[in-house]
N, C-alpha and C positions, 0 to 999 in steps of 0.2 A: 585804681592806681595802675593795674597791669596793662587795660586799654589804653591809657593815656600816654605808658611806655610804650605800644603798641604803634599808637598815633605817631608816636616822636620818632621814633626808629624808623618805621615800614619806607618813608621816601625817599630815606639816603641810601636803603640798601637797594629801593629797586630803582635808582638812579645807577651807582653800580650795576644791577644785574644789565639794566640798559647798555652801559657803555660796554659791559663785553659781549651781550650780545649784538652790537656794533660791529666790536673784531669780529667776531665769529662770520657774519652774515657779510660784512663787506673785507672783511684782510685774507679768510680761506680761502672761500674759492678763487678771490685773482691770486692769489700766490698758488695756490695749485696749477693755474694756467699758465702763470710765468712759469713757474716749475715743468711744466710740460712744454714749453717751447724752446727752455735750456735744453730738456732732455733730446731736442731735435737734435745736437750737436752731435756728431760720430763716436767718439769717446764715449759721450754719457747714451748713447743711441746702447752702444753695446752693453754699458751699464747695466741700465732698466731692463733691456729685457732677459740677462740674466739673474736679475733680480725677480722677474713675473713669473723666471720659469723655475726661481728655486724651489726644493720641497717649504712643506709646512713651517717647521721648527724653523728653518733658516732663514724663512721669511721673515719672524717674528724676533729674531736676530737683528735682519735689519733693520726694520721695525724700530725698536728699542733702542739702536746705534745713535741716531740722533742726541735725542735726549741726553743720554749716557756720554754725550762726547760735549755735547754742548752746556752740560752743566757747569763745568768750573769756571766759563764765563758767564754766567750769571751770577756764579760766588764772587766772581771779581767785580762783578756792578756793585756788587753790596757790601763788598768788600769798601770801594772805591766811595759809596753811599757815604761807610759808617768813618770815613777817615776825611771829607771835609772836600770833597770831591764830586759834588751832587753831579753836576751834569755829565761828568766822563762816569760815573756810577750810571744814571738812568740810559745815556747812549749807549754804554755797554752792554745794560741789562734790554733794553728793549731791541735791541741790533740782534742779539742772540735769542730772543724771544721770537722777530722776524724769521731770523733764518731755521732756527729750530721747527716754527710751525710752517714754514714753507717744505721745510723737507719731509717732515712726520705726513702732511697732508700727499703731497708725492710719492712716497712711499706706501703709504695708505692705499692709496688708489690704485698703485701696482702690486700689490700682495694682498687684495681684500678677499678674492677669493680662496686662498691658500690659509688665509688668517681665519676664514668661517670653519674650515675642516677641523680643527683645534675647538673640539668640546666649550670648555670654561670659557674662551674668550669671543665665541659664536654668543653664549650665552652673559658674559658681561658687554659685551656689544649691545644684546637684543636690550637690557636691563639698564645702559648709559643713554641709547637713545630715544627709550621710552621715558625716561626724568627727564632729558632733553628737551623732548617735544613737549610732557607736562609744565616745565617750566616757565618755555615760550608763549604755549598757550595761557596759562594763567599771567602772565606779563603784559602780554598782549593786549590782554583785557582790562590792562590796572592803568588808570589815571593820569598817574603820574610818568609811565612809562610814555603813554600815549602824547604826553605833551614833550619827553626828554625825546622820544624821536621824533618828532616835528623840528623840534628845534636844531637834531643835527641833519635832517633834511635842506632844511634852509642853510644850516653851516655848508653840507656838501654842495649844494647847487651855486651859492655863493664864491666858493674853493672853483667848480669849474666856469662858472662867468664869468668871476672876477677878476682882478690883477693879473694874481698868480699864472692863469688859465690864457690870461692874453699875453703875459712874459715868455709862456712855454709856447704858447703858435709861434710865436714872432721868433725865437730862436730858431723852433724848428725851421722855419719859409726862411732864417739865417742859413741855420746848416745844410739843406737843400740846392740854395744858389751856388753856395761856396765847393759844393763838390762839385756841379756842372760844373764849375771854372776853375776847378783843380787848384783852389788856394782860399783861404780863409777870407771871405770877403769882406768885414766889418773892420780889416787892418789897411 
């Protein structure tokens, strides 16, 4: 009986564990790089690097800020969920999901070393992404994973060849002309 619960179970959850190691592997690091190219701006330019040179403690302040600020809109997707309002629920809830892991990943990368001097969380670091990488690897090597990313392999490559992918050249080569000629050209 408990194998056969086993059997039933194992391929929704590592269908799950696929799709977010999906986010993980393809939404961080390009949000970390849009996040670093915003950070090119003057403003945010002096931001971050008073952020990379703050002490320890205060890094892990900002750190935590994120999160901490972007919580009650996540209460409100669910909020929004639980009152009959699916879609302005899940946009809410994943727009701030977005932005949250674009900034925590940005900030991450500007206080990583400041965040290792800090005992426990060097050492819950080392401890998250050795499960991390156990997980992956054992994923990695499961079946069902291996066909769930195939299949969003073809979904992404489809996403950049397809329709969508030729909608976006062809605005861009729009918006292009239209500045040389200093006027919206498609009107």
């Amino acid at each position: 009986m408990e194998s056969k619960l086993k059997r039933l179970l194992t391929p929704p959850f590592i269908i799950l564990a696929a799709f977010l190691l999906w986010f993980w592997e393809w939404l961080w690091e390009p949000l970390e790089s849009i996040m670093a190219k915003i950070g090119q701006w003057p403003v945010l330019r002096l931001a971050e690097a008073w952020i990379s040179r703050a002490p320890r403690y205060l890094a892990l302040v900002c750190f935590v800020i994120p999160g901490a600020v972007l919580l009650p809109f996540k209460l409100l997707g669910l909020y929004f969920l639980g009152h009959g309002a699916p879609l302005l629920g899940v946009g809410t809830f994943l727009a701030a999901k977005v932005v949250g892991t674009a900034l925590v990943a940005r900030i991450f990368a500007l206080t990583k070393p400041q965040l290792m001097e800090i005992g426990w969380f060097a050492r819950t670091y080392a401890v998250v992404v050795r499960f991390k990488n156990y997980v992956f690897e054992t994923l990695h090597q499961h079946p069902v994973y291996q066909q769930t990313r195939a299949f969003l392999m073809v979904l992404r490559r489809g996403v950049r060849s397809g329709l969508l992918a030729h909608s976006l050249r062809r605005w861009k080569a729009v918006y292009r002309l239209s500045r040389r000629r200093g006027r919206l050209t498609c009107f």
